[in-house]
Biopython code that builds the backbone (N, CA, C, O; Angstrom):
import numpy as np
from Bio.PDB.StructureBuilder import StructureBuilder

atoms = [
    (1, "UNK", "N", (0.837, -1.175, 0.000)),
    (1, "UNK", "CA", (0.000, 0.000, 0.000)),
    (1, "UNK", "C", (0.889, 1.248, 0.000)),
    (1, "UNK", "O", (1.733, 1.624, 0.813)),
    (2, "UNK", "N", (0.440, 1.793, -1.182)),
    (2, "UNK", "CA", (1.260, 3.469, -0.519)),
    (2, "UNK", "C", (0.994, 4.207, -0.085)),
    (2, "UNK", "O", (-0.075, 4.019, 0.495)),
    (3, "UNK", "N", (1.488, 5.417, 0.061)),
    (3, "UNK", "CA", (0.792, 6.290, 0.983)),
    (3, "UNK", "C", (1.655, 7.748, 0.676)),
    (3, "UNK", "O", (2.817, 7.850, 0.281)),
    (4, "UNK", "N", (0.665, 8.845, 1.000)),
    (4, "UNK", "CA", (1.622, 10.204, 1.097)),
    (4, "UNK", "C", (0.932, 11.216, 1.963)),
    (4, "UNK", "O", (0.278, 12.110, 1.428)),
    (5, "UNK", "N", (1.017, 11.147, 3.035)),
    (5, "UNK", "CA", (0.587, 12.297, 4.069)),
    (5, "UNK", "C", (1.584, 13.550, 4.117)),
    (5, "UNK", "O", (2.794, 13.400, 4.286)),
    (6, "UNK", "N", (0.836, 15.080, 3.918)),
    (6, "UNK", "CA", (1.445, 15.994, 4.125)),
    (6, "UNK", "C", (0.788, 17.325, 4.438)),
    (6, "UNK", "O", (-0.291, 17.583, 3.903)),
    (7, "UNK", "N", (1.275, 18.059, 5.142)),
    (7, "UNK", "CA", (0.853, 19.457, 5.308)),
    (7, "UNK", "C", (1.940, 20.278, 4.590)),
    (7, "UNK", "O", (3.124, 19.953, 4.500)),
    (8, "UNK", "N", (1.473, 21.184, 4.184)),
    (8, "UNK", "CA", (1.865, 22.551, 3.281)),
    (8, "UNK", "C", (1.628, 23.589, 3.552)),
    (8, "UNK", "O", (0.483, 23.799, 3.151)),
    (9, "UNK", "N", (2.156, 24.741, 4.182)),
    (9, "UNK", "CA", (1.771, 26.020, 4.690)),
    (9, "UNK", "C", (3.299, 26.724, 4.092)),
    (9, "UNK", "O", (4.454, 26.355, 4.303)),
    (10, "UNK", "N", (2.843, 27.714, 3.385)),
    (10, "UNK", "CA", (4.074, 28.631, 2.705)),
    (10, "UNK", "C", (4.533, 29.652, 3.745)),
    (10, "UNK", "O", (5.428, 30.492, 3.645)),
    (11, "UNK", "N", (3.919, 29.454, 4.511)),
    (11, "UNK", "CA", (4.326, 31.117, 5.811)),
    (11, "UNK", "C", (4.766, 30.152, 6.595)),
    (11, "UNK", "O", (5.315, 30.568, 7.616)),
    (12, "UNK", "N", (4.712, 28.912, 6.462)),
    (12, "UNK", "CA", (5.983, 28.473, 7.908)),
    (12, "UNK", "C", (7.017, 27.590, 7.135)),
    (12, "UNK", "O", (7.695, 26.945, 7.935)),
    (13, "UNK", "N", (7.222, 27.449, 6.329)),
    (13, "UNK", "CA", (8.457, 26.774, 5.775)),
    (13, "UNK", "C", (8.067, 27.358, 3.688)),
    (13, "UNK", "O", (7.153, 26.892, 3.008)),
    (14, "UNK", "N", (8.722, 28.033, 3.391)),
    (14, "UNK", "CA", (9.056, 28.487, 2.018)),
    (14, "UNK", "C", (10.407, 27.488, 1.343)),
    (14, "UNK", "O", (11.036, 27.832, 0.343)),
    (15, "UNK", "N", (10.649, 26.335, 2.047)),
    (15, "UNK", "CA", (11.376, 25.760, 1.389)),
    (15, "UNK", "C", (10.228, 24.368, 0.454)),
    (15, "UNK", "O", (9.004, 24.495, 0.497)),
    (16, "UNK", "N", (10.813, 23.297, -0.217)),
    (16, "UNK", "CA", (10.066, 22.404, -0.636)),
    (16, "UNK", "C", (8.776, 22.348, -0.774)),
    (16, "UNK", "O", (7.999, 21.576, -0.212)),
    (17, "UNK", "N", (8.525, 23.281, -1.625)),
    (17, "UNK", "CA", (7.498, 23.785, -2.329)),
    (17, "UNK", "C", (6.174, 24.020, -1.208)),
    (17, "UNK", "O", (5.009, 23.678, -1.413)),
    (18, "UNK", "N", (6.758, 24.758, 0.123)),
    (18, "UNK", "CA", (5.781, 24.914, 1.774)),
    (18, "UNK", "C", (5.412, 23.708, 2.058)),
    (18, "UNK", "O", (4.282, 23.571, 2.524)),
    (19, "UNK", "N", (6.359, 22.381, 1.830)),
    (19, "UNK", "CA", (5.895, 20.957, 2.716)),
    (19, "UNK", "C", (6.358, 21.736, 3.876)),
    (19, "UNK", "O", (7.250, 22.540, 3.604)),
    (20, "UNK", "N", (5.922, 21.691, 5.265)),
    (20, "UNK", "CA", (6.854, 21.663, 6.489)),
    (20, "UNK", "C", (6.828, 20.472, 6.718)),
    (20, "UNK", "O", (7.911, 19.981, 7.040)),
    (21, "UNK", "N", (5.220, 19.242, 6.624)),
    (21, "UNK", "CA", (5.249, 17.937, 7.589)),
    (21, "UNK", "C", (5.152, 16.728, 6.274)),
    (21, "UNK", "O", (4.478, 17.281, 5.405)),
    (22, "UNK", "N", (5.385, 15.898, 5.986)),
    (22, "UNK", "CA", (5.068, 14.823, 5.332)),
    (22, "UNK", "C", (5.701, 13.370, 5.658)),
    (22, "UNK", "O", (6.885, 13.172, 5.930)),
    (23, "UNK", "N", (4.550, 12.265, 5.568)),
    (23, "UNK", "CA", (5.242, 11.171, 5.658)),
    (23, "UNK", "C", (4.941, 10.620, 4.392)),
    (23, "UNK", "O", (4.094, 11.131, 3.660)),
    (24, "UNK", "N", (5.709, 9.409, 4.028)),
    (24, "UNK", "CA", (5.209, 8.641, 2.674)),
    (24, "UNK", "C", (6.261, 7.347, 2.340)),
    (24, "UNK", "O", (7.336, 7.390, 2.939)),
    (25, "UNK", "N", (6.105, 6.587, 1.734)),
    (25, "UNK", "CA", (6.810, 5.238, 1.840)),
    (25, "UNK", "C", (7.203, 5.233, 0.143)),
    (25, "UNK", "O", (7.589, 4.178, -0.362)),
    (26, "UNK", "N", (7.074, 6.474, -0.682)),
    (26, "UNK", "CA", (7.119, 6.269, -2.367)),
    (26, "UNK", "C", (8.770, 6.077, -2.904)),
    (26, "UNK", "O", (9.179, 6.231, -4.055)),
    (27, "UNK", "N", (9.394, 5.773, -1.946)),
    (27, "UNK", "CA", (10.953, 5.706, -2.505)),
    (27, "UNK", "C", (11.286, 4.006, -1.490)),
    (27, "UNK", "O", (12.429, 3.655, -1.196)),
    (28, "UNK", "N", (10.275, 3.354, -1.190)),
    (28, "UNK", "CA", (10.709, 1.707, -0.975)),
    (28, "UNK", "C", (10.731, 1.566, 0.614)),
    (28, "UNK", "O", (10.648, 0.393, 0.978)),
    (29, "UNK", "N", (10.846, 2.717, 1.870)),
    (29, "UNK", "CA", (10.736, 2.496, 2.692)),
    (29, "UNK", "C", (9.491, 4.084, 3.601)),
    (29, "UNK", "O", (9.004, 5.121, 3.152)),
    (30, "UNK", "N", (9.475, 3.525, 4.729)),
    (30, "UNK", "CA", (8.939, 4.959, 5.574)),
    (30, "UNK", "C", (9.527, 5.859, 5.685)),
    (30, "UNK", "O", (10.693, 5.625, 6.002)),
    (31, "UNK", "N", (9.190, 7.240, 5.530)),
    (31, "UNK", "CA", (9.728, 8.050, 6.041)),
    (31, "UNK", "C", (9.465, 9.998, 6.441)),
    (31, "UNK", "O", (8.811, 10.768, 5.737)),
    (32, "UNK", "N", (9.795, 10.159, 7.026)),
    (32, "UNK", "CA", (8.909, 11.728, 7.455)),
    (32, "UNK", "C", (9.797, 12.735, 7.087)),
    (32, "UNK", "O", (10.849, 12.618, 7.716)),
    (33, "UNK", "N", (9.793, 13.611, 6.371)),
    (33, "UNK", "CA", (10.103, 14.991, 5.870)),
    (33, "UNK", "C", (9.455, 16.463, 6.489)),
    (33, "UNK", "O", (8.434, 17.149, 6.449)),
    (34, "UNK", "N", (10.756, 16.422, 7.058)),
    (34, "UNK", "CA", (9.899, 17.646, 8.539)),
    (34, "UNK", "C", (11.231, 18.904, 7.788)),
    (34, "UNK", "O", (12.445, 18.708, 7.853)),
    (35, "UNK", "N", (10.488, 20.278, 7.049)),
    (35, "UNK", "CA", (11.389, 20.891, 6.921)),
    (35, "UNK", "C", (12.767, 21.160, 5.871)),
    (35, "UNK", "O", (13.775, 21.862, 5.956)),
    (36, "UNK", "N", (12.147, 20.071, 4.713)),
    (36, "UNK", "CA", (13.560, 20.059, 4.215)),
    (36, "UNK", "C", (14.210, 18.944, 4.426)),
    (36, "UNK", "O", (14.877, 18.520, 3.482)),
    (37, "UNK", "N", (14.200, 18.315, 5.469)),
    (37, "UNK", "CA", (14.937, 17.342, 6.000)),
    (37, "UNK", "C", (14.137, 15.879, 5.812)),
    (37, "UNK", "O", (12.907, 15.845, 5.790)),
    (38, "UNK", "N", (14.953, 14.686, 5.681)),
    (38, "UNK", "CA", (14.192, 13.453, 6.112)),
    (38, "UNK", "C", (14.966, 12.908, 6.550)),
    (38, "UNK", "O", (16.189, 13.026, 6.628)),
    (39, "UNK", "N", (13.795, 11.820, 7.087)),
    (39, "UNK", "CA", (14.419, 10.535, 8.370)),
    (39, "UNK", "C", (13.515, 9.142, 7.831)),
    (39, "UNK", "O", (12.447, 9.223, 7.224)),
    (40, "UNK", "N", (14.021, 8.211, 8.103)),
    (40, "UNK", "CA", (13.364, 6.859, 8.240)),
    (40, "UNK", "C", (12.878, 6.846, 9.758)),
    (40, "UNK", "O", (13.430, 7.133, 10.820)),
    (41, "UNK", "N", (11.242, 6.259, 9.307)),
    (41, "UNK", "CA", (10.338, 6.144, 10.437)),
    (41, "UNK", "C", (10.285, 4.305, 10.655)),
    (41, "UNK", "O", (10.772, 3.476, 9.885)),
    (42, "UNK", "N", (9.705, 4.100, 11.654)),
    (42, "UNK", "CA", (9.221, 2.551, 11.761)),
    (42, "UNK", "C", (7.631, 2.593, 11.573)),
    (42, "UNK", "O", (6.848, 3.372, 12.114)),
    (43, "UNK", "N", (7.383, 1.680, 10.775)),
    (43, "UNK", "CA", (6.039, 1.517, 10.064)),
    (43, "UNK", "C", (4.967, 0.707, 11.189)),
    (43, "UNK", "O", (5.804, -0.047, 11.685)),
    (44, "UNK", "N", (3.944, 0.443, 11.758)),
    (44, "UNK", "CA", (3.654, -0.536, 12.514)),
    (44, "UNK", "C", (1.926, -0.624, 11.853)),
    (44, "UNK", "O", (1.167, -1.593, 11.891)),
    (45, "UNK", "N", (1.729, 0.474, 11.388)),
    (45, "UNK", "CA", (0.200, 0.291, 11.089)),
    (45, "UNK", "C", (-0.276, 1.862, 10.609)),
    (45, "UNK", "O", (-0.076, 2.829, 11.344)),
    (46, "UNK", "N", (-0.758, 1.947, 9.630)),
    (46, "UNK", "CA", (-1.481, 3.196, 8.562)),
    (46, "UNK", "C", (-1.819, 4.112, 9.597)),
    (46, "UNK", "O", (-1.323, 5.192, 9.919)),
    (47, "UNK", "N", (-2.959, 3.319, 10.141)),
    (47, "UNK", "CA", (-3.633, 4.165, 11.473)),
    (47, "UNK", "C", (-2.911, 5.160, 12.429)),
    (47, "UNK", "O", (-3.275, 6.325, 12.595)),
    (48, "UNK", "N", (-1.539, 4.400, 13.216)),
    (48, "UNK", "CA", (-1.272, 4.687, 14.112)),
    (48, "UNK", "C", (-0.079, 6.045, 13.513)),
    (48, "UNK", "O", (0.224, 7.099, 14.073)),
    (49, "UNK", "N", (0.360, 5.499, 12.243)),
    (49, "UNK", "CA", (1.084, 6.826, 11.301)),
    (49, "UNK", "C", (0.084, 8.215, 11.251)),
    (49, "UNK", "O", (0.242, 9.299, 11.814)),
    (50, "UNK", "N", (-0.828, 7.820, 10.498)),
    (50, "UNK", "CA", (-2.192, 9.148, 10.175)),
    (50, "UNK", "C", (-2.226, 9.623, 11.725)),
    (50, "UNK", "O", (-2.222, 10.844, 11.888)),
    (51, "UNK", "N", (-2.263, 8.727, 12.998)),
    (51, "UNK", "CA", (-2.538, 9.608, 14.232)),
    (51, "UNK", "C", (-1.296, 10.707, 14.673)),
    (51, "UNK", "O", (-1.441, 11.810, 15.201)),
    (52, "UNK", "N", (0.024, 9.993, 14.256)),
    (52, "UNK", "CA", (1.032, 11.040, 14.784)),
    (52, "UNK", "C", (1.013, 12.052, 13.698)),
    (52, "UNK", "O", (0.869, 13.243, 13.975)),
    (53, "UNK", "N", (1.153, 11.633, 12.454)),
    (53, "UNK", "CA", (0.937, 13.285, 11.879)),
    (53, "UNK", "C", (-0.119, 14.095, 11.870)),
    (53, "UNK", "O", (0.014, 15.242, 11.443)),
    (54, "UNK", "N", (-1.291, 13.653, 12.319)),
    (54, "UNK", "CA", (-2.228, 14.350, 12.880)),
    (54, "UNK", "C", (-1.543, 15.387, 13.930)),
    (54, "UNK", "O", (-1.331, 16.583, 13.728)),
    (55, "UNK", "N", (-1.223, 14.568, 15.211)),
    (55, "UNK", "CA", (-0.717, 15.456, 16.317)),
    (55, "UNK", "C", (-0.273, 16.213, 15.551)),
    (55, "UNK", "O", (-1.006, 17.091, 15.096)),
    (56, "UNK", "N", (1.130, 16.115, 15.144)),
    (56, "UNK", "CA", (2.103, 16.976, 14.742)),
    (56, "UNK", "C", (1.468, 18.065, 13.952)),
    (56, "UNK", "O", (1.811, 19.225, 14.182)),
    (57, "UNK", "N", (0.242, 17.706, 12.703)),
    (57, "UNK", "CA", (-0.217, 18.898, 12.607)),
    (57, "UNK", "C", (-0.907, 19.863, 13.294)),
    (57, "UNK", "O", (-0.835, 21.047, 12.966)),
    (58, "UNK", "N", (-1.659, 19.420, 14.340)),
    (58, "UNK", "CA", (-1.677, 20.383, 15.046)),
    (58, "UNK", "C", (-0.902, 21.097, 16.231)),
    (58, "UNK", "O", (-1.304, 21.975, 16.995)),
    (59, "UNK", "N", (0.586, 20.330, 16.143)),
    (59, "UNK", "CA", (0.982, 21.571, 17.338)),
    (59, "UNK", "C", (1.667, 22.319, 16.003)),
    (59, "UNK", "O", (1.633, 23.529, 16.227)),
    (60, "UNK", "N", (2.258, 22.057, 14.738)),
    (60, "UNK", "CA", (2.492, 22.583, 14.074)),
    (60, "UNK", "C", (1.759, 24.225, 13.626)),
    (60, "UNK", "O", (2.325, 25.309, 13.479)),
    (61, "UNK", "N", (0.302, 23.855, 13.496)),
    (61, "UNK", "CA", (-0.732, 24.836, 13.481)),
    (61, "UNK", "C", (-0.919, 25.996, 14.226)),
    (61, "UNK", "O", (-1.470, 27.022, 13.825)),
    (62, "UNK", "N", (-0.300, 25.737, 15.647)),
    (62, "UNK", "CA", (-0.599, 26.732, 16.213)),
    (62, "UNK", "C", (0.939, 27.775, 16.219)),
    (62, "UNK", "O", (0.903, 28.931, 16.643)),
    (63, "UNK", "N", (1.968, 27.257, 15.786)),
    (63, "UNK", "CA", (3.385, 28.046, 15.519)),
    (63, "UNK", "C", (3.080, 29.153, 14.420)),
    (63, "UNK", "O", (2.666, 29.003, 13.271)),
    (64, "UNK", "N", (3.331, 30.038, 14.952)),
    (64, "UNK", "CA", (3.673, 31.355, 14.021)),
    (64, "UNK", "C", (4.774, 31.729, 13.687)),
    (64, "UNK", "O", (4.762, 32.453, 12.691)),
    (65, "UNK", "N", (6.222, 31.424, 14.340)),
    (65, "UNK", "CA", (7.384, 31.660, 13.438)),
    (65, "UNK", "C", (7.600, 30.676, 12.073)),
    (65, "UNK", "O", (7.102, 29.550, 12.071)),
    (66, "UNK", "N", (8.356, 31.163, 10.940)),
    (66, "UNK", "CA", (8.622, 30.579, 10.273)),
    (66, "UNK", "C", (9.733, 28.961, 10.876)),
    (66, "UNK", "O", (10.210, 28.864, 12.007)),
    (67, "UNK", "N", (9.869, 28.035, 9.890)),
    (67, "UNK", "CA", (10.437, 26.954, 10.499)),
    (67, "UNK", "C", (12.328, 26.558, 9.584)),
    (67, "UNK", "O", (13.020, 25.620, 9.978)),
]
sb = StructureBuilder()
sb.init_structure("model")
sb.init_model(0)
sb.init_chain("A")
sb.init_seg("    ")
for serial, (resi, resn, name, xyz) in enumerate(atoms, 1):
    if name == "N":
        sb.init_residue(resn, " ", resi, " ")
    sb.init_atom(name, np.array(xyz, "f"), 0.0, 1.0, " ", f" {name:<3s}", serial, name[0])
structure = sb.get_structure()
């Protein structure tokens, strides 16, 4: 299954076309792109992925400096 979760806001990250949050598995493994940056995540279940980038979007949401 693939997958591509992401938030996009241009007033808090103007890099990578305003991704600040994304996860997605389209290059063979997991992984989260916070900023420009990525990391390999551990996969355990769709669900429990969609719940943390949930969180994350919302403490993300409430930041007003750029990132």
């Amino acid at each position: 299954m693939k997958y591509n979760l992401a938030f996009i806001n241009h007033v808090l990250c103007a890099r990578d076309n305003g991704r600040v949050l994304g996860y997605d598995n389209n290059h063979g493994d997991h992984h989260r792109h916070f900023a420009s940056t990525e990391e390999k995540v551990a996969f355990i279940r769709y669900e429990k992925l969609l719940e943390r980038f949930l969180k994350e979007v919302r403490e993300l949401r409430q930041k007003r400096e750029p990132i």
